[in-house]
C-alpha positions as CSV (number, residue, x, y, z in Angstrom):
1,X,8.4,-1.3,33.0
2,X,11.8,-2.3,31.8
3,X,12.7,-0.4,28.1
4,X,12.4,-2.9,24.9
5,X,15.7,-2.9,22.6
6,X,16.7,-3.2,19.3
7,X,18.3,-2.1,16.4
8,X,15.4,-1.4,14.2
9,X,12.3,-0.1,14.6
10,X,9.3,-0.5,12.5
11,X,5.9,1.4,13.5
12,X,3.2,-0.2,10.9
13,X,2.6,-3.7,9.9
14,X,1.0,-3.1,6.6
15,X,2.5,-4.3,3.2
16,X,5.2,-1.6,3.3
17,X,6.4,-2.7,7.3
18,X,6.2,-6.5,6.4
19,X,8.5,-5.9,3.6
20,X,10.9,-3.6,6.0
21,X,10.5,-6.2,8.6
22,X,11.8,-8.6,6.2
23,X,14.6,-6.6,4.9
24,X,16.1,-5.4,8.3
25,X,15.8,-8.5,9.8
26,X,17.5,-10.3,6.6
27,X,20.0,-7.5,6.6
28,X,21.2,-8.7,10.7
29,X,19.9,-6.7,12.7
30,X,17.4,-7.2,15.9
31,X,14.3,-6.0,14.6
32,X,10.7,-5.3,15.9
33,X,7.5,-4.2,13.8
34,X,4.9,-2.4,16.0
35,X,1.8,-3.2,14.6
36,X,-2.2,-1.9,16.6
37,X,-4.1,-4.3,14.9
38,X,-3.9,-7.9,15.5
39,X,-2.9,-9.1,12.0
40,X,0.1,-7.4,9.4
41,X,-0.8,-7.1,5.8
42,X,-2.6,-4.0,5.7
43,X,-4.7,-3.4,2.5
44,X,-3.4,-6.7,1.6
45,X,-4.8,-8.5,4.1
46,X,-8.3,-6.4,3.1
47,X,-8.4,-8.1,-0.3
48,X,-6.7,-5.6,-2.6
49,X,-4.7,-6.1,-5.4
50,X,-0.6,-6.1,-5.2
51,X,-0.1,-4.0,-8.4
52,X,1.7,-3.0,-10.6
53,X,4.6,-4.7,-11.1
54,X,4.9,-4.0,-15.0
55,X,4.7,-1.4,-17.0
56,X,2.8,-0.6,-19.9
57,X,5.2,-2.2,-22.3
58,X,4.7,-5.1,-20.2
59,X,8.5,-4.6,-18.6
60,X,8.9,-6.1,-14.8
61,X,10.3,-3.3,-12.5
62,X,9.7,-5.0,-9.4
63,X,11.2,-7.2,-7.9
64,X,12.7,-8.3,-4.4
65,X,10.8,-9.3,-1.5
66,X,7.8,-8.2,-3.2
67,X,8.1,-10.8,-5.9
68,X,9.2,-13.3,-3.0
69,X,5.7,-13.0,-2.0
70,X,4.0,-13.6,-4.8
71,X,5.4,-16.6,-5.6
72,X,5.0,-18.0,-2.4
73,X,1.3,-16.7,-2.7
74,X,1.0,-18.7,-5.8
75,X,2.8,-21.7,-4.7
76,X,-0.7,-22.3,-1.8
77,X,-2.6,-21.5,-4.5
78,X,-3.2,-17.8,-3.5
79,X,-1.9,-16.1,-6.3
80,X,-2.4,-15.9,-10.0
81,X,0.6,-14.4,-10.6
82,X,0.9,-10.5,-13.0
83,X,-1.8,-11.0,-15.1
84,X,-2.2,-8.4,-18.6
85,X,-5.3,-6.4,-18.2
86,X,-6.7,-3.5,-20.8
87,X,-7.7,-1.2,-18.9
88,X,-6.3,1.5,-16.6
89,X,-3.4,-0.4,-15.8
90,X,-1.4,-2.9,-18.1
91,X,-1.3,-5.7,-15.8
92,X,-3.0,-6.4,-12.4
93,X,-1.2,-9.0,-9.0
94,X,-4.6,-10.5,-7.3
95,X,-3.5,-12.3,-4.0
96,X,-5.9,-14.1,-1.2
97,X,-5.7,-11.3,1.6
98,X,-6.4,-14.0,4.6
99,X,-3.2,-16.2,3.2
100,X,-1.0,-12.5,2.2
101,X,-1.4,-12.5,5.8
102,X,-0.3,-16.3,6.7
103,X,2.5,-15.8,4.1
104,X,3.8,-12.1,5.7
105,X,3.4,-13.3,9.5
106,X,5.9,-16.8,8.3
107,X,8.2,-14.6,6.5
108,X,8.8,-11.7,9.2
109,X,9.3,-15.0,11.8
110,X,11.7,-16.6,9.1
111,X,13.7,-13.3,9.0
112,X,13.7,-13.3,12.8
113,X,11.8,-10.3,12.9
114,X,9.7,-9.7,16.1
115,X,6.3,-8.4,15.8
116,X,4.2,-6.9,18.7
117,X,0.2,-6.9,17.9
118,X,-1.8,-4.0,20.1
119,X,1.1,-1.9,19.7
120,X,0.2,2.0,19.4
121,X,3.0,4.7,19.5
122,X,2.0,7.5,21.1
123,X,4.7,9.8,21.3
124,X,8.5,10.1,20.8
125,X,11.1,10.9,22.4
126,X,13.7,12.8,20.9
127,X,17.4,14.4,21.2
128,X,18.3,17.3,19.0
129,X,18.3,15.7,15.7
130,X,18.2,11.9,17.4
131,X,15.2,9.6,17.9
132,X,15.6,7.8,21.0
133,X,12.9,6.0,22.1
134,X,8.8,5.7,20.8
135,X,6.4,6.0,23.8
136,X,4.2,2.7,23.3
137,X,1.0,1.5,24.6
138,X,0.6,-2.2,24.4
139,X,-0.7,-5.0,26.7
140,X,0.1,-4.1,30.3
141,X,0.5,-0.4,30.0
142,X,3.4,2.2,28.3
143,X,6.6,1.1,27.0
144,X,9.6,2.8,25.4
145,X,11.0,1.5,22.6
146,X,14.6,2.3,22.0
147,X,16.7,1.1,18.4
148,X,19.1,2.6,16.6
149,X,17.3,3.4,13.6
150,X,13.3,3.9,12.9
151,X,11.4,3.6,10.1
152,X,7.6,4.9,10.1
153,X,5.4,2.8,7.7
154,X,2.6,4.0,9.9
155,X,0.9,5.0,6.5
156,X,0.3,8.9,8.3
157,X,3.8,9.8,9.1
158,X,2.6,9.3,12.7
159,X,6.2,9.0,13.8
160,X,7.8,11.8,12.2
161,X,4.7,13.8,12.8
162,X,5.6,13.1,16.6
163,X,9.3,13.9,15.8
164,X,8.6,16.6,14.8
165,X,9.0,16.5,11.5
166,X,7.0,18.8,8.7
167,X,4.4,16.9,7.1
168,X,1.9,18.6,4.6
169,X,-2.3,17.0,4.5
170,X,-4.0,16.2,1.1
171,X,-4.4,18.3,-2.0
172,X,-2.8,21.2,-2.8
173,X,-4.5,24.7,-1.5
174,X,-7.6,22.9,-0.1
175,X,-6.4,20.4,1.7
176,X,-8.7,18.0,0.8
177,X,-8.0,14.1,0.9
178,X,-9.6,10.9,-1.4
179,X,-12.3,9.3,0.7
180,X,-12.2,6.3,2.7
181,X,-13.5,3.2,1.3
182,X,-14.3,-0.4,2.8
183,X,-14.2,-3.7,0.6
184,X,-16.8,-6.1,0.5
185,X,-16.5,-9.9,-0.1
186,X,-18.7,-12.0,-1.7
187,X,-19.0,-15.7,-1.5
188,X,-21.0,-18.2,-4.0
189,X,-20.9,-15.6,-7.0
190,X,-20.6,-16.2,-10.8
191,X,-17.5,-14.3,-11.6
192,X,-18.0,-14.5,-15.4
193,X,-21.2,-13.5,-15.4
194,X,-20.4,-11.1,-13.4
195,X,-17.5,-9.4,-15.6
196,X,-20.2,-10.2,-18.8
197,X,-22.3,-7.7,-17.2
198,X,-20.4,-4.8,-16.0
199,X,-16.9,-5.0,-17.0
200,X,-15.9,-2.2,-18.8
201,X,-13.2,-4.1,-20.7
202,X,-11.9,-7.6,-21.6
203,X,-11.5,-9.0,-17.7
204,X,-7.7,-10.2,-16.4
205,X,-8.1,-13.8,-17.2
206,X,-5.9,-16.6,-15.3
207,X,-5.8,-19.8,-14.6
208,X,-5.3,-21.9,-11.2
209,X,-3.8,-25.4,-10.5
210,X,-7.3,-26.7,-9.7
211,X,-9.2,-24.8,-11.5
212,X,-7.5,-24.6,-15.4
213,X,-10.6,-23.3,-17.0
214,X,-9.6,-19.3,-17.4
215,X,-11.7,-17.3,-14.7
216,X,-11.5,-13.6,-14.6
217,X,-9.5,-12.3,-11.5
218,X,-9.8,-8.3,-12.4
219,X,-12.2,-5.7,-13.8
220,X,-13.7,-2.6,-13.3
221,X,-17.0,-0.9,-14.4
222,X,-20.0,1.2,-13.8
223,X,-23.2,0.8,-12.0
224,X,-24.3,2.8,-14.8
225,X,-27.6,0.4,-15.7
226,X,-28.7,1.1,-12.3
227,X,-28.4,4.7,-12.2
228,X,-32.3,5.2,-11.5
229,X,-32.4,2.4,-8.9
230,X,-28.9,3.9,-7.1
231,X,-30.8,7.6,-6.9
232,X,-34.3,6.5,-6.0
233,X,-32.4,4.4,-2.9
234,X,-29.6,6.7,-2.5
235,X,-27.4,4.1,-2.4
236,X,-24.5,6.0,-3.9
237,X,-24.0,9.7,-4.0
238,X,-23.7,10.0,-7.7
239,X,-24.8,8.5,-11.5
240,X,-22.5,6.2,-13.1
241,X,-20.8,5.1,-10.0
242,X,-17.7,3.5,-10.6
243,X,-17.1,-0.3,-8.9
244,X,-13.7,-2.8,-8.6
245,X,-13.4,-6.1,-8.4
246,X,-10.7,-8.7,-8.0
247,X,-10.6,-12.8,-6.9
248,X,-8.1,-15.3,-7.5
249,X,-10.7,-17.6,-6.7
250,X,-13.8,-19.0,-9.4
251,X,-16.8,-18.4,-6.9
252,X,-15.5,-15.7,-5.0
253,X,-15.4,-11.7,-5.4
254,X,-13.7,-8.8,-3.8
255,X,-15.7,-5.7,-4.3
256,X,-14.5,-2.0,-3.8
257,X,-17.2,0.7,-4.7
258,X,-17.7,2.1,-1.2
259,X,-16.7,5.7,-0.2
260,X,-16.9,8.5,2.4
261,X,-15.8,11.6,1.8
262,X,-14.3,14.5,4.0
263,X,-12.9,12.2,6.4
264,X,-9.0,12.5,8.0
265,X,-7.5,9.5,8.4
266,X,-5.2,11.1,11.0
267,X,-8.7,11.8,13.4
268,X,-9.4,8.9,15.2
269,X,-12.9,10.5,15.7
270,X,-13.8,10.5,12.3
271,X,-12.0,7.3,11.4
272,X,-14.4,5.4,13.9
273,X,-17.9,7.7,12.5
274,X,-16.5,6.6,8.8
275,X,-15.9,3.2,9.8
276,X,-19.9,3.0,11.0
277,X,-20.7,4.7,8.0
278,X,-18.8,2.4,5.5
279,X,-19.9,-0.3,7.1
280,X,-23.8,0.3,6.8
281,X,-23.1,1.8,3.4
282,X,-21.5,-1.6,2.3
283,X,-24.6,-3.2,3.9
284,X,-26.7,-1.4,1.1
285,X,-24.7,-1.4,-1.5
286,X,-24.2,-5.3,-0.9
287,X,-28.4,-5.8,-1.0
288,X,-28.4,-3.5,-3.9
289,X,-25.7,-5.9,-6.0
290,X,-27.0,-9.3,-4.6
291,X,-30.5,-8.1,-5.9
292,X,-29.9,-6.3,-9.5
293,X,-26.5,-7.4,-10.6
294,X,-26.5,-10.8,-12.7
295,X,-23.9,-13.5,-11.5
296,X,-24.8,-12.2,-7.5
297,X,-27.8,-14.5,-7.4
298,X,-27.6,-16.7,-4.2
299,X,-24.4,-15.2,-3.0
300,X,-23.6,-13.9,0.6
301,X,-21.2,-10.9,1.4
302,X,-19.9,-9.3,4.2
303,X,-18.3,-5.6,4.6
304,X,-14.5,-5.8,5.9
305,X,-13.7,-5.2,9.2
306,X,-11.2,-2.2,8.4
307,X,-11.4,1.0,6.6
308,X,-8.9,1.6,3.8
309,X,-7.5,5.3,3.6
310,X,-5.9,6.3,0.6
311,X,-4.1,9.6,1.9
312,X,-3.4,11.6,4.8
313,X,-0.3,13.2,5.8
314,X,3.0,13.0,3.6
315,X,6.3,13.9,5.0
316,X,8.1,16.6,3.6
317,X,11.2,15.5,2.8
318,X,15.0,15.7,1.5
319,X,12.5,15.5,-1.9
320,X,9.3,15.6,-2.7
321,X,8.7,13.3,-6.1
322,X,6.4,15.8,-8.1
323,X,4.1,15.5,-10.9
324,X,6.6,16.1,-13.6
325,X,9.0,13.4,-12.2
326,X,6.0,11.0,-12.8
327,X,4.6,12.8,-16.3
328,X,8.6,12.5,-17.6
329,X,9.1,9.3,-15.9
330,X,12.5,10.6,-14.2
331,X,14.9,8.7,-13.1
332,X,17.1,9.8,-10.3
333,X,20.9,8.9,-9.2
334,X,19.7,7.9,-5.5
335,X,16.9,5.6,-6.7
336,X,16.0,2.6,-4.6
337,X,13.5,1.3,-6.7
338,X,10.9,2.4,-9.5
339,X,7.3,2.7,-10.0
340,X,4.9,1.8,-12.6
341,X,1.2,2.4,-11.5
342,X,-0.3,4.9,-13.1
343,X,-1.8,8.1,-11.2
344,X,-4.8,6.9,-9.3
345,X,-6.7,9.5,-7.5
346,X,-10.2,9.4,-6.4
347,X,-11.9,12.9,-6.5
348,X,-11.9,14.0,-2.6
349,X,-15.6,15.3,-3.4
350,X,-17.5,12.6,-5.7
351,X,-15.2,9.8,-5.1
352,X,-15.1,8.8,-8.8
353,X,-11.5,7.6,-9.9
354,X,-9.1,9.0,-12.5
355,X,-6.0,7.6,-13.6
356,X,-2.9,8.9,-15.3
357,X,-0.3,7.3,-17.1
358,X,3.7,7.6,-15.8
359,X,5.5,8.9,-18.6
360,X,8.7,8.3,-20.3
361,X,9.6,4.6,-20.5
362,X,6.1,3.7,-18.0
363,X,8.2,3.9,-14.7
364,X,9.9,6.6,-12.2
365,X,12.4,6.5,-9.6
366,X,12.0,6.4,-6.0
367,X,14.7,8.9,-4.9
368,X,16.4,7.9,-1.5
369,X,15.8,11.4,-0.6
370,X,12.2,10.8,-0.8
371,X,12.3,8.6,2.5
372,X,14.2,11.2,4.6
373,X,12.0,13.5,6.9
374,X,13.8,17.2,7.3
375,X,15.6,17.4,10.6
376,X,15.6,13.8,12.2
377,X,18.8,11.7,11.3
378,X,18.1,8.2,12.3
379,X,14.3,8.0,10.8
380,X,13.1,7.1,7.4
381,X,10.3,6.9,5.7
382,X,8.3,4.3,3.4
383,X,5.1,3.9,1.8
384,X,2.1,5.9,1.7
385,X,3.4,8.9,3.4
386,X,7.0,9.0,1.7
387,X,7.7,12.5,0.2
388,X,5.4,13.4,-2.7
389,X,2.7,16.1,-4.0
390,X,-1.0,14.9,-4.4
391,X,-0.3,14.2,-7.6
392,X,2.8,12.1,-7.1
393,X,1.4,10.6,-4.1
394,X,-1.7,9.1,-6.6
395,X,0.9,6.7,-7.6
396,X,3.3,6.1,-4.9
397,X,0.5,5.2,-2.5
398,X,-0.2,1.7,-4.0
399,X,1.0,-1.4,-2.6
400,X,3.8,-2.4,-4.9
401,X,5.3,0.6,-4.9
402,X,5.2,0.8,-1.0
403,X,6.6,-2.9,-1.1
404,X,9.8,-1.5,-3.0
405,X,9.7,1.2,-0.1
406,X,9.4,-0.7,2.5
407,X,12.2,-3.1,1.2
408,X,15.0,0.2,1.0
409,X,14.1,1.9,4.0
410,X,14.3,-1.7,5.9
411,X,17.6,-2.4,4.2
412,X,19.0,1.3,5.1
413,X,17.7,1.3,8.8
414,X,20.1,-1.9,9.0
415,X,23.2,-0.8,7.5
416,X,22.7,2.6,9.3
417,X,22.0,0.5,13.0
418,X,25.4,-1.9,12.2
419,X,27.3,0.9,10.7
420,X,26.1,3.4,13.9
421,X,25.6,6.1,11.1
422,X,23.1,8.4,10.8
423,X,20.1,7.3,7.7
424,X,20.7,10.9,6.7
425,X,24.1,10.3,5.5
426,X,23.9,6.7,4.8
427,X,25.9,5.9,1.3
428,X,23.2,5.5,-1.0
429,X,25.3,3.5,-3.5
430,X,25.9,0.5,-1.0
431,X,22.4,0.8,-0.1
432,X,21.7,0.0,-4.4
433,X,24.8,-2.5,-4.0
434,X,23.0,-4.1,-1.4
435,X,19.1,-4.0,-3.0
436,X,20.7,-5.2,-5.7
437,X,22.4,-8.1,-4.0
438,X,18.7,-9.1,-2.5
439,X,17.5,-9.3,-5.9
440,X,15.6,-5.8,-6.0
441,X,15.2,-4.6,-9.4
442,X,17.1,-0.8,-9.6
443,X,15.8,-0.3,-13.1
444,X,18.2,1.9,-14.9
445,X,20.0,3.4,-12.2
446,X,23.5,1.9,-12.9
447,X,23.2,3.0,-16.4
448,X,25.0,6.2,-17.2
449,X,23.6,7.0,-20.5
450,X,20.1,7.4,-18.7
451,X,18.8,10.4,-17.8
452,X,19.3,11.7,-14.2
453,X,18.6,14.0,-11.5
């Protein structure tokens, strides 16, 4: 078959590839997003939250395409908008995952992006220090993908892994990763009963076109009441078990408490044991809820059809953001965007979550040198698997910092493909002229009395 080409190439259609899609394609060039499943939107399109966009003195720091969506989200009545929260995190972005996906599929068209569905890479091909093509199954057999630049938002550095590329696996010394986990979604629920129950603070509150009586749209608590049920039914491996929820909707609920532990997301074996496993553990958890837990009453769920992994492999890069860049809240010369959510690691053993706030004034930067993988010239890197400790990676892993990612590495793979120049040694203050141009917030990296790196 006949080689596909174009200028940029984007392997991963989750939140951080829609938002390079976006970007590259906005920026000029001919751009493709490979994407395996049949929908974009990733964790998104699960029914997880979008934040944080503020910090904990309530300050926006992003902005961009990742804003863009919101307000289109709330403009169908999907969205809520950044609502103030009390608990781990100072403010919390609920958005409708089925219509993040509507919204991200008409934007990537609108851009002129192309996407492919049932597209797997599964190799590359490679010259010296130059990617030249991806090796890609898709309907109808193998295909080589050719561009100029690439940009792996594959979530497990697949794509530099293939290049290549060194890559380092979970936490430090042992090598151990957070656990997979699986939402459920309930339908015909009482959400303020429900956060009377078991929040463990004051809910998110917000109000909705058609719906202006305040419902609560995010909290987090404990199973704690049901610790003797939860043993004697081993329905969760341990006391207190800790449980999420979100909705932008009144009778609606997204519920995140599910985990497996042990499990790389890199294995396709154990992806598709864990998947089984989440699936018939959300099936008991979801009886368990529906049957003790007020405001369930006469509600149906139903697990999600994909797994969520929270970490796998992270490139090692030009940089690797550390735990005292997020503890200090450092800012950096080459930033291409800051981040505000806090450290949020779930224990690879018990699965119980702990959370950490960025220091300084509440945000870091994203150094560009964060998104370069050593020895390949024309690929970057964005989201999940960017450069960064286990530590580090607790916050960089969410999805709006992967949408300010996403948004620079889709920008640079443009201006690298139209200027024919390496991403290595792109010039990193045209790429902030040009983020700053598309409305993407930079923070304080123009400011010479801050302190950088």
């Amino acid at each position: 078959m006949t080689d596909l080409n174009y200028d940029v190439a984007i392997v991963g259609g989750g939140v951080t590839g829609v938002a390079a899609g976006i970007a590259a394609a906005r920026s000029g060039a001919r751009t493709v997003v490979l994407e395996p499943r049949p929908f974009v939107g990733g964790n998104a399109t699960t029914g997880l939250c979008l934040h944080s966009f503020l910090t904990r003195d309530m300050r926006q720091t992003v902005f961009g395409i990742a804003q863009e969506m919101v307000d289109r989200l709330i403009a169908v009545g999907a969205a809520v908008g950044h609502v103030p929260y009390g608990g781990f995190v100072s403010a919390v972005t609920p958005v409708d995952g089925d219509w993040f996906r509507i919204v991200a599929a008409e934007m990537l068209a609108e851009a002129g992006a192309q996407v492919i569905y049932g597209a797997s890479v599964v190799g590359v091909e490679r010259d010296g220090a130059t990617v030249t093509g991806l090796v890609t199954a898709m309907k109808g057999g193998l295909r080589t993908v050719r561009a100029a630049s690439y940009v792996d938002t594959s979530g497990d550095a697949d794509i530099a892994t293939f290049a290549g590329c060194p890559t380092r696996k979970g936490e430090e010394g042992t090598g151990k990763m957070q656990p997979v986990s699986m939402l459920m979604h309930f339908h015909n629920v009482d959400t303020k009963t429900i956060a009377a129950t078991i929040g463990e603070v004051a809910p998110a509150m917000a109000t909705r076109p058609d719906h202006p009586e305040p419902i609560p749209v995010y909290f987090n608590g404990t199973f704690s009441a049901w610790n003797d049920v939860i043993e004697r039914e081993g329905i969760f491996p341990n006391r207190d078990h800790k449980v999420f929820f979100n909705t932008v909707w009144p009778n609606r609920i997204n519920v995140n408490t599910s985990a497996v532990f042990g499990v790389d997301g890199t294995d396709p074996l154990a992806m598709s044991r864990a998947m089984q496993d989440l699936t018939q553990q959300c099936v008991r958890a979801g009886n368990f809820i529906r049957k003790h837990v007020p405001g369930f009453e006469g509600s149906y769920f139903m697990p999600q059809v994909v797994a969520g992994v929270r970490e796998s492999r992270n490139i090692v890069g030009e940089y690797e953001i550390t735990k005292e860049d997020v503890l200090e809240g450092r800012k950096f010369n080459d930033t291409v965007g800051q981040i505000c959510f806090p450290v949020d690691i779930h224990h690879p053993d018990t699965g119980q979550a702990y959370f950490v706030d960025v220091g300084g004034d509440g945000a870091f930067d994203v150094p560009y040198r964060s998104l370069l993988p050593q020895g390949v010239d024309n690929l970057i890197v964005a989201g999940r698997c960017l450069s960064a400790t286990h530590f580090a990676h607790g916050a960089t892993r969410n999805m709006a910092p992967c949408l300010v990612t996403g948004q620079a590495a889709g920008t640079a793979a443009a201006m690298a493909a139209g200027r024919n120049a390496p991403l290595a040694r792109l010039d990193v203050s045209a790429l902030q002229d040009r983020l700053a141009e598309e409305g993407a917030y930079l923070g304080r990296a123009f400011e010479r009395n801050a302190a950088t790196v």
